[in-house]
C-alpha positions in Angstrom: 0.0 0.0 0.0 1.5 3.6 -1.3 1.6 6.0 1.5 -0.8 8.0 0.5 -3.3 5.2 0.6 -2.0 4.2 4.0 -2.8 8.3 5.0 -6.6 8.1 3.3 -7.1 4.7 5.1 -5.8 6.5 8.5 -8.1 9.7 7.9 -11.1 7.4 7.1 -10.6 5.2 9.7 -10.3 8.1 12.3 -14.1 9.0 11.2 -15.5 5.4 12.4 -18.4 5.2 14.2 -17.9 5.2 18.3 -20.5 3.6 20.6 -21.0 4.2 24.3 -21.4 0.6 26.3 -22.5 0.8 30.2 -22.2 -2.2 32.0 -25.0 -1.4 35.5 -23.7 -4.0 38.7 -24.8 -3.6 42.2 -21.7 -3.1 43.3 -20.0 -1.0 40.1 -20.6 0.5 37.2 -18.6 0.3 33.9 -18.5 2.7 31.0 -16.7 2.9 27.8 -16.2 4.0 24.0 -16.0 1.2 21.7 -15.0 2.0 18.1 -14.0 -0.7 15.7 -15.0 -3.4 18.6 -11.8 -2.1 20.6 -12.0 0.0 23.9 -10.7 3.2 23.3 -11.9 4.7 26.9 -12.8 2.6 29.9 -13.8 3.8 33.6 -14.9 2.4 36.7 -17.3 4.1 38.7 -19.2 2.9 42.4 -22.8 2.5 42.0 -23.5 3.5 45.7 -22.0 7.0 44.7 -25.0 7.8 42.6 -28.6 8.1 43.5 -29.9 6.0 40.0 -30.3 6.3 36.6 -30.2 9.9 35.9 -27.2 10.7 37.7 -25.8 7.9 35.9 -26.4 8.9 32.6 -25.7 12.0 33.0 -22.4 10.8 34.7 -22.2 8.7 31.0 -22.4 11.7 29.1 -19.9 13.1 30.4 -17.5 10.5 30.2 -18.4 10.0 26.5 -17.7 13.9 25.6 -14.6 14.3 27.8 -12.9 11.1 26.5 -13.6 11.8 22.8 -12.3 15.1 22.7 -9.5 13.8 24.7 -9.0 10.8 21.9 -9.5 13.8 19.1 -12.4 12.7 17.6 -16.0 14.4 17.0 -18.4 13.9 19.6 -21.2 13.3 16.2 -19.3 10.1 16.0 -21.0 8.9 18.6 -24.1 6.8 17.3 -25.7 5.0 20.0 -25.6 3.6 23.2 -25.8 -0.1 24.5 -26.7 -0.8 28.6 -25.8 -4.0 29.5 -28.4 -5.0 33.0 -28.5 -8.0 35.8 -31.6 -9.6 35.9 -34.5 -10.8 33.8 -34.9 -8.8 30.7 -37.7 -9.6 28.4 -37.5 -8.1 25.0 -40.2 -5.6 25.4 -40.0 -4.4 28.8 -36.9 -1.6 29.5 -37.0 -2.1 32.9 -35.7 -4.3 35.4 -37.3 -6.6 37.9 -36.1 -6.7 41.9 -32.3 -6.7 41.5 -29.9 -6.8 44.8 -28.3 -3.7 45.5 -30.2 -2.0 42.5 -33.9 -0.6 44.2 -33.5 2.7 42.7 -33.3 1.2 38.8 -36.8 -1.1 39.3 -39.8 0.2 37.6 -37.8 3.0 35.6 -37.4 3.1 31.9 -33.9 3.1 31.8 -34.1 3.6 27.7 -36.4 6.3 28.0 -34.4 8.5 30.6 -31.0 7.2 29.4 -32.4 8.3 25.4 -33.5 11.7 27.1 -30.0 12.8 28.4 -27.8 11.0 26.0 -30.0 12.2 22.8 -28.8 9.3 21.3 -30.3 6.2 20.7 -29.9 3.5 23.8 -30.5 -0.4 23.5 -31.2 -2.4 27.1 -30.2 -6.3 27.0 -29.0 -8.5 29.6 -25.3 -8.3 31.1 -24.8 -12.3 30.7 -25.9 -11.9 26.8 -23.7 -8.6 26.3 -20.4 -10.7 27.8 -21.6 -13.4 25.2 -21.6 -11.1 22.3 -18.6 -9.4 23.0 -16.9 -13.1 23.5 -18.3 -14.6 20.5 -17.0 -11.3 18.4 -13.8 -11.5 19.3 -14.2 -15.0 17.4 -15.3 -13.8 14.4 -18.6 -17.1 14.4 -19.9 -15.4 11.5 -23.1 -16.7 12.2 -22.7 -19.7 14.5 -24.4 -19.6 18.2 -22.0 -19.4 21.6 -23.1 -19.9 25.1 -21.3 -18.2 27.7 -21.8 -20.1 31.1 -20.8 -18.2 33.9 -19.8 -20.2 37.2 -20.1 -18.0 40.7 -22.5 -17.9 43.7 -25.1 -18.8 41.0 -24.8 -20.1 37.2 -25.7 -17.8 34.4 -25.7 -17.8 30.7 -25.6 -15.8 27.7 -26.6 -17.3 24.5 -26.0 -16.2 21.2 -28.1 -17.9 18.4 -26.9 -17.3 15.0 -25.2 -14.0 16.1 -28.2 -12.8 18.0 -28.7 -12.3 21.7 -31.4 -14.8 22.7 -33.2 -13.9 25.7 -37.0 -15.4 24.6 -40.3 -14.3 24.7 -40.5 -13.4 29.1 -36.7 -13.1 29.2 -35.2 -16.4 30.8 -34.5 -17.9 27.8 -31.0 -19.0 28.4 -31.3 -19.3 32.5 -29.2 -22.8 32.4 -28.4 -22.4 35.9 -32.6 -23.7 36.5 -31.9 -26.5 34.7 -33.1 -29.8 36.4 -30.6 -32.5 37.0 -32.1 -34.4 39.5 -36.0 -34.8 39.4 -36.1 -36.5 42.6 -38.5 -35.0 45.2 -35.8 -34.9 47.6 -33.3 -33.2 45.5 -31.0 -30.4 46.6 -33.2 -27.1 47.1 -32.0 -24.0 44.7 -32.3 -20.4 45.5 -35.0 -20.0 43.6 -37.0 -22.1 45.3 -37.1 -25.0 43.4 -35.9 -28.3 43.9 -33.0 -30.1 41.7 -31.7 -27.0 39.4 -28.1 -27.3 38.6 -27.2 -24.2 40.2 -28.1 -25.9 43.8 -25.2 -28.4 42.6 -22.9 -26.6 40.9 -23.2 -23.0 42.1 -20.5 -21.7 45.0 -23.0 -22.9 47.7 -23.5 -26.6 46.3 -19.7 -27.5 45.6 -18.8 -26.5 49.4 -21.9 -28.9 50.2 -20.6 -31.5 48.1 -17.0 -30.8 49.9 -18.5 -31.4 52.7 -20.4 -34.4 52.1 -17.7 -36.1 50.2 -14.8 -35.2 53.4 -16.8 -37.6 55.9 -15.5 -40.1 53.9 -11.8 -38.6 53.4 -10.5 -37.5 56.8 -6.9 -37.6 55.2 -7.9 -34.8 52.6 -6.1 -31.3 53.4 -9.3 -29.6 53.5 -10.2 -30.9 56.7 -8.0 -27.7 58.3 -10.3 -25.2 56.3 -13.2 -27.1 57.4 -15.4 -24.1 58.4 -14.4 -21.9 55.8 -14.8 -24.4 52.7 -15.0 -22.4 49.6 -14.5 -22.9 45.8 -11.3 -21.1 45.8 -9.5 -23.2 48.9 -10.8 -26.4 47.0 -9.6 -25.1 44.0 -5.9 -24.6 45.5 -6.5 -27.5 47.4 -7.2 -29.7 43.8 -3.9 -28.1 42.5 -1.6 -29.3 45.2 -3.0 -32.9 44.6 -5.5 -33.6 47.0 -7.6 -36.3 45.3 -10.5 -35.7 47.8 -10.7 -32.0 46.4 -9.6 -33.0 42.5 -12.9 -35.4 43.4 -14.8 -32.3 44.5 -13.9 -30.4 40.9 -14.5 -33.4 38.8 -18.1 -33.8 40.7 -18.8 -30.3 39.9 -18.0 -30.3 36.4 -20.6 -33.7 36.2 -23.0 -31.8 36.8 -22.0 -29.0 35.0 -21.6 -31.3 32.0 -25.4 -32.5 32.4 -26.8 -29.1 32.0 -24.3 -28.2 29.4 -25.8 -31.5 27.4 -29.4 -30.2 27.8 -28.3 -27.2 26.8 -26.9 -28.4 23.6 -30.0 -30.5 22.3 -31.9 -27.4 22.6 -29.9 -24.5 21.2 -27.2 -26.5 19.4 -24.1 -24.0 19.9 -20.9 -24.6 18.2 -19.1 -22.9 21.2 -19.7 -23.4 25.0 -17.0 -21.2 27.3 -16.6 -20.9 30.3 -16.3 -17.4 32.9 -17.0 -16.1 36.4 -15.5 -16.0 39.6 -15.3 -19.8 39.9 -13.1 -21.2 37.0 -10.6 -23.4 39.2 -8.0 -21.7 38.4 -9.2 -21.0 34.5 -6.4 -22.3 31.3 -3.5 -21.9 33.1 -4.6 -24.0 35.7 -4.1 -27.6 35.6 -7.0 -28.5 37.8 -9.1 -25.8 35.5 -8.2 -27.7 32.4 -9.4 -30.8 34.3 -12.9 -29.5 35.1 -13.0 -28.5 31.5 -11.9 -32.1 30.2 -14.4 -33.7 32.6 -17.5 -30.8 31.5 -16.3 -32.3 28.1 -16.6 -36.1 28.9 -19.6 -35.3 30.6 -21.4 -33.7 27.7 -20.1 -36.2 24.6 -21.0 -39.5 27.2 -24.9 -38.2 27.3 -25.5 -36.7 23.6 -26.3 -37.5 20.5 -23.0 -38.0 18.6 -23.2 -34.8 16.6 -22.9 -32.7 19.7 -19.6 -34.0 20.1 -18.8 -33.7 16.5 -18.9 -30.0 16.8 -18.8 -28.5 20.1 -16.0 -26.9 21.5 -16.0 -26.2 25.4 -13.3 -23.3 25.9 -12.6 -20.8 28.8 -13.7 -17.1 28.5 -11.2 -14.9 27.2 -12.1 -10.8 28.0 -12.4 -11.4 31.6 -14.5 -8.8 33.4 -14.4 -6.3 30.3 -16.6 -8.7 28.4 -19.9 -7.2 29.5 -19.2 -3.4 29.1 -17.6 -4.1 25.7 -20.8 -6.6 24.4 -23.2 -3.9 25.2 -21.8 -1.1 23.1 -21.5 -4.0 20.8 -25.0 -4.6 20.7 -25.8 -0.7 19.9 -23.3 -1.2 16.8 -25.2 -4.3 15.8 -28.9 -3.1 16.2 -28.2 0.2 13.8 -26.4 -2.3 11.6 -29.0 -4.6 11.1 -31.7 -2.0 11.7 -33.9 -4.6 14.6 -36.7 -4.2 16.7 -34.0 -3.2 19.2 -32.9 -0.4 17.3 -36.1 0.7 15.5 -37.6 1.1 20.1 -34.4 2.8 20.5 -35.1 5.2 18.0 -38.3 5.4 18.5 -37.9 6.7 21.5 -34.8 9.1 20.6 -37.7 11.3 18.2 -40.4 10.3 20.8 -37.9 12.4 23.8 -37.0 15.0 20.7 -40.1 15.6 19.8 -40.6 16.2 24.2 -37.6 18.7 24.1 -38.8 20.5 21.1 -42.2 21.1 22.6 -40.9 22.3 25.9 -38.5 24.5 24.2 -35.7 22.4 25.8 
């Protein structure tokens, strides 16, 4: 390329469109500018430091214009924005249900206020499906459909069906962790309030519980000494210096993980499954982590139909705790691209809040 083609690339390039991604926790709040899928700008704010939505948008805004003219660019590059929320989500409905930590967001129209201060247009879908998409661009699927199976004090999942962020018709469409694996009437009892989901197994709570269980039989096994403060991590370290009552513990776990991953797979049919959260036992450069993946693996080919097996690769996350801040400016970029319902409510309600402004003489 002749350097003045290089230049007219470069000048072009440094007119791409930007998107603004906000990823809302209970206990933080992410923002940043996305342009060519690559964070440009990324903060880290405290959600007990603002009083809700408007102060966060607001907030937002600011971020957005102070970091763009910091970066050089035009502040009209900015197209859109994506909010990436905890909870149930269904496709119509822009606001969220009870959410720990989060009282002052429930029974707001985040789109709607967030649309009104922003001025641009805003798209709302779940944080577990924003991590997915940001996870499943940085493969470059082209197409295929990822689940993104997140392992912590519950078990959540985002799922990506041919590209597109699948939440279903009430919004629990992807919810593996309320998966049944055991129908039995005394099966373990889940947070939810049902009996035998695989998060009562599998979650933080029920691999301690199965530590436990499983050490009455293994008074030998170092984790006899942390006893009364069991926890995924300790088992994990525990699994890595060789104790076979805790590599037992991981492999038990990853059983059951494996089951609802297999259930999983007859239904959606993804090419990829990976792994994230807090509890990856150590994650790929772990030896014991490899192992849970290897057994998840065994797990899911020894109960499905042989195709599954065929196909299906069962990987860790790679974007860590960025994933869900960069997927949801993704998801902005992908709704104007593809012009969807998303995007045609988001902009509905960009001339809808105009239209407000103009009248008011705002």
């Amino acid at each position: 390329m002749s350097e003045s083609n290089a230049a007219t690339e470069l000048d072009a390039n440094r007119n791409a469109p930007i998107y603004l991604g906000i990823d809302l926790g209970g206990t933080s709040i992410k923002l940043a500018l996305v342009r060519e899928e690559k964070i440009v700008a990324l903060e880290q704010v405290l959600t007990k430091d603002f009083l809700g939505p408007r102060e966060v948008f607001e907030f937002a805004l600011s971020f957005a214009k102070r970091q763009i003219e910091t970066l050089g660019y035009q502040f009209d590059q900015l197209q859109a924005a994506g909010l990436a929320a905890p909870g149930v989500l269904a496709p119509d409905v822009d606001e969220l249900r009870e959410v720990a930590n989060l009282s002052a967001w429930t029974n707001v129209s985040l789109t709607d206020v967030a649309t009104r201060i922003l001025e641009k247009p805003v798209v709302l879908l779940n944080d577990a499906n924003a991590a997915a998409l940001a996870e499943y661009k940085a493969r470059d699927l082209d197409g295929r459909s990822l689940a993104l199976v997140t392992l912590g004090t519950g078990i959540g999942c985002g799922l990506l069906l041919n590209g597109v962020p699948h939440c279903g018709d009430s919004g629990i469409g992807g919810e593996l962790g309320h998966v049944v694996i055991d129908a039995a009437d005394h099966a373990w009892l889940c947070g939810c309030g049902k009996r035998g989901h695989v998060e009562a197994y599998a979650g933080a709570g029920g691999v301690v519980r199965i530590a436990k269980e499983m050490l009455r039989d293994n008074p030998g096994s170092v984790l006899h000494q942390d006893i009364d403060d069991l926890s995924p991590y300790l088992i994990a370290q525990a699994a890595e210096q060789g104790d076979a009552t805790a590599v037992e513990i991981v492999c038990q776990t990853a059983r059951y993980v494996g089951h609802a991953v297999s259930i999983l797979c007859h239904i959606a049919d993804p090419s990829y499954v990976l792994f994230g959260g807090a509890m990856d036992f150590g994650g790929p450069e772990s030896t014991v982590g490899l192992r849970f993946l290897d057994v998840v693996r065994q797990t899911v080919v020894k109960q499905s139909l042989v195709q599954v097996g065929e196909h299906l690769h069962i990987e860790f996350a790679t974007l860590g705790k960025d994933a869900g801040v960069i997927g949801a400016a993704l998801f902005a970029e992908q709704a104007r691209e593809t012009s969807s319902e998303a995007w045609d409510a988001a902009s509905s309600s960009l001339l809808k809040n105009t239209t407000s402004f103009a009248e008011q003489g705002t």
